[in-house]
VOPAGU-2260 file (C-alpha; in pm, 1 decimal, decimal comma):
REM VOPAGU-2260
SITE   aa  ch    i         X         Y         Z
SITE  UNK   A    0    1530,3    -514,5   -1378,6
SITE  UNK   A    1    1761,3    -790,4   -1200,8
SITE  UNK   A    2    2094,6    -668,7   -1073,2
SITE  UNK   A    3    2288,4    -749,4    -780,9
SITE  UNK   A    4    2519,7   -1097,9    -791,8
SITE  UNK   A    5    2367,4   -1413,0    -684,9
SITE  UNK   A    6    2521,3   -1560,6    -329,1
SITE  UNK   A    7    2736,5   -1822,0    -573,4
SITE  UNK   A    8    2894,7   -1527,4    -770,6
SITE  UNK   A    9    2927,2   -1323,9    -454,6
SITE  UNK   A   10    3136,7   -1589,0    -307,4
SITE  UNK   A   11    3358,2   -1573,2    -603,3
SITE  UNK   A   12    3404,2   -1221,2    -576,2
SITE  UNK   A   13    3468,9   -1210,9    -209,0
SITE  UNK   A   14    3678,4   -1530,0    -226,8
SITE  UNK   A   15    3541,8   -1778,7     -12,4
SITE  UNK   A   16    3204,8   -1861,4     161,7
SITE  UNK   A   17    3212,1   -1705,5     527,1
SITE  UNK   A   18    2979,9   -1601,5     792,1
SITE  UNK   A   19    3002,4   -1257,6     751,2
SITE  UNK   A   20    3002,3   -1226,3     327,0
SITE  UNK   A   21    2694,0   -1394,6     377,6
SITE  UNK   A   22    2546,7   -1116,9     663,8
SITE  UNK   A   23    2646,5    -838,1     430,8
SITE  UNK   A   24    2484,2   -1030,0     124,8
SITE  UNK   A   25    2141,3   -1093,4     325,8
SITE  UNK   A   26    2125,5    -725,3     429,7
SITE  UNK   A   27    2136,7    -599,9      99,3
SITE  UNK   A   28    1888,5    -861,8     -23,8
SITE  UNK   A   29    1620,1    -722,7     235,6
SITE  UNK   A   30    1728,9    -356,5     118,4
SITE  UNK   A   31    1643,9    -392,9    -221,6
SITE  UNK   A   32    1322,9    -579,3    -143,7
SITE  UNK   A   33    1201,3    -338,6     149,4
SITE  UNK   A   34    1301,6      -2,4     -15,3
SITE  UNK   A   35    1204,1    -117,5    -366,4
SITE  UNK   A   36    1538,5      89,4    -578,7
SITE  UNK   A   37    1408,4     132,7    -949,2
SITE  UNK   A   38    1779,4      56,1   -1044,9
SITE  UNK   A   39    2131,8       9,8    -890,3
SITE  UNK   A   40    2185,2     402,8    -824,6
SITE  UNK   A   41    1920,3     478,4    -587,7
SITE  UNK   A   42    2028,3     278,7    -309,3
SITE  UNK   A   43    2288,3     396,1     -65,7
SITE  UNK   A   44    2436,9     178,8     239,0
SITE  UNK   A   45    2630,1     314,5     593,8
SITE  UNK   A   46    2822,5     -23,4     663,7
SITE  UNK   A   47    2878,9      34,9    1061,1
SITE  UNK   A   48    3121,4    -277,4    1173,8
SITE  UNK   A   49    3456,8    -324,9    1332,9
SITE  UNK   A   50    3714,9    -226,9    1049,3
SITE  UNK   A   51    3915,7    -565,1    1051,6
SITE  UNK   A   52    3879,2    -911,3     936,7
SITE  UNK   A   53    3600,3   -1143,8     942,4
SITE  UNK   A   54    3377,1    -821,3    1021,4
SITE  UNK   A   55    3484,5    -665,4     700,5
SITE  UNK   A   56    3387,9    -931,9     484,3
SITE  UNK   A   57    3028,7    -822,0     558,8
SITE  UNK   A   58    3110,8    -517,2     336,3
SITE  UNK   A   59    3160,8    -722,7      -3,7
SITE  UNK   A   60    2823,7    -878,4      96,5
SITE  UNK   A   61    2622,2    -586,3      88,9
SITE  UNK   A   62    2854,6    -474,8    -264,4
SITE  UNK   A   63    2756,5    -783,6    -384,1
SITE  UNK   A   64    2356,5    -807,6    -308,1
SITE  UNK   A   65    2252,2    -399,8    -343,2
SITE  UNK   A   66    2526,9    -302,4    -600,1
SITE  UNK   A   67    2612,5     -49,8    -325,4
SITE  UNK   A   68    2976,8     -11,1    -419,4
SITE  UNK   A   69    3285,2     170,0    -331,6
SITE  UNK   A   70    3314,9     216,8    -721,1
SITE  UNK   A   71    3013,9     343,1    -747,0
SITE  UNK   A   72    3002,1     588,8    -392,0
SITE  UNK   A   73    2672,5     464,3    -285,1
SITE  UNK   A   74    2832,6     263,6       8,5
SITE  UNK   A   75    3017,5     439,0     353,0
SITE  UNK   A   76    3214,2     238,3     603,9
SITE  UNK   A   77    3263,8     338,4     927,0
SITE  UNK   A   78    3489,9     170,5    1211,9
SITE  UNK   A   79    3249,4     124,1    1463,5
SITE  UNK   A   80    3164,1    -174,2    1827,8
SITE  UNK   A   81    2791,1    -155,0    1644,5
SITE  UNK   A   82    2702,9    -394,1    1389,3
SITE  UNK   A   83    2483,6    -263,1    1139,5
SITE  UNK   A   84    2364,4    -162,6     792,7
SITE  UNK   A   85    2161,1     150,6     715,4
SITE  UNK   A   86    2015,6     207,4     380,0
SITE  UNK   A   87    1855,7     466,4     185,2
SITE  UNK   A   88    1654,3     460,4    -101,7
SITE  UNK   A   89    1841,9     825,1    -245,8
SITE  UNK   A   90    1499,5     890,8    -440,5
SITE  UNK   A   91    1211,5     811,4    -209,3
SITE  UNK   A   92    1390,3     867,5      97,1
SITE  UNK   A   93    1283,7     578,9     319,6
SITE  UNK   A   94    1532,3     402,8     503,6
SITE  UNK   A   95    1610,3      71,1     630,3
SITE  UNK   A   96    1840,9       3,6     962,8
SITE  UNK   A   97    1919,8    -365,2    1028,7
SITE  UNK   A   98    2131,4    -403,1    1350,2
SITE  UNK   A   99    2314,4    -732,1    1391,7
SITE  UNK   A  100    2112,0    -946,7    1697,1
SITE  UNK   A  101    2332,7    -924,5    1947,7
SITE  UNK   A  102    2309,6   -1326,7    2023,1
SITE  UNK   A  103    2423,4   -1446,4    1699,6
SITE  UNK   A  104    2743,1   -1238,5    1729,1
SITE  UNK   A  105    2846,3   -1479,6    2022,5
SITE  UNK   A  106    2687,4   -1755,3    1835,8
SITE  UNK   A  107    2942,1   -1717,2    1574,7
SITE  UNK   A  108    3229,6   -1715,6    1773,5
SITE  UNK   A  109    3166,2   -2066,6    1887,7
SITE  UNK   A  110    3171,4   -2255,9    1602,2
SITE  UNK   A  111    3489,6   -2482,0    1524,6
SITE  UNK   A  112    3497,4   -2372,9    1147,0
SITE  UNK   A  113    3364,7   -2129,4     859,1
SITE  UNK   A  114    3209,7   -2359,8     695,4
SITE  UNK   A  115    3001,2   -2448,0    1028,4
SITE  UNK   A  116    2948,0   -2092,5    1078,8
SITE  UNK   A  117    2842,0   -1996,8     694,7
SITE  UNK   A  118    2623,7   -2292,5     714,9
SITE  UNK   A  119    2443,1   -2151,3    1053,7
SITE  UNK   A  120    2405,0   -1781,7     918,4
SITE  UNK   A  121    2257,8   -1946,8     585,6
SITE  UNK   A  122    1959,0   -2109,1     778,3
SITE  UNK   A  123    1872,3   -1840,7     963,1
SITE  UNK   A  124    1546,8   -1645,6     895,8
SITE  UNK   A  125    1601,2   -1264,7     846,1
SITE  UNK   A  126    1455,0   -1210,3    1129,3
SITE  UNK   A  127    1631,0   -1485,5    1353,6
SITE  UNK   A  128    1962,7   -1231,6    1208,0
SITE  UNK   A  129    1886,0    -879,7    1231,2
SITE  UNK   A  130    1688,7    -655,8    1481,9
């Protein structure tokens, strides 16, 4: 079974292309293949990121990848200085915590544009991204 949106149609959704849709979207993409869901309900995410814009936008990543939605109540947020995404698989139990590398957070902040930025977080391996 296929579900989650492909990066193109999560761009539409979110809006635009940006750094941090594209964080959200990767994390989900290594949930679903690491805990192996059997179908959009069994996965659940704890987004853990600063509550304000571009941080946010990691949030309709992870919607958009793991169908972990706010419709759906299989996805929390909470304000938090950590950068993270926790998932559980709600059947099997195992979970999955990928913490932003510190590094790339600062990385970000120096490029001159989003589209430098998305373009950067789009070449990186998962595990050049996430701890």
């Amino acid at each position: 079974m296929k579900w989650g949106l492909a990066i193109e149609e999560a761009v539409r959704f979110h809006g635009h292309l940006g750094p941090w849709l594209v964080i959200g979207y990767r994390a989900g993409a290594i949930a679903k293949d690491k805990l192996s869901p059997k179908d959009f309900h069994e996965l659940y995410c704890t987004v853990r990121v600063p509550n304000k814009i571009p941080y946010s936008c990691s949030i309709d990543g992870v919607q958009a990848s793991a169908s972990c939605t706010l419709g759906k109540g299989n996805i929390a947020v909470e304000d938090s200085d950590e950068f993270e995404f926790v998932f559980v698989n709600t059947t099997t139990k195992e979970s999955l915590r990928l913490r932003l590398k510190k590094d790339l957070l600062s990385k970000l902040s120096s490029f001159k544009s989003i589209e430098e930025a998305s373009r950067y977080v789009i070449g990186l391996k998962d595990r050049e991204m996430f701890e």
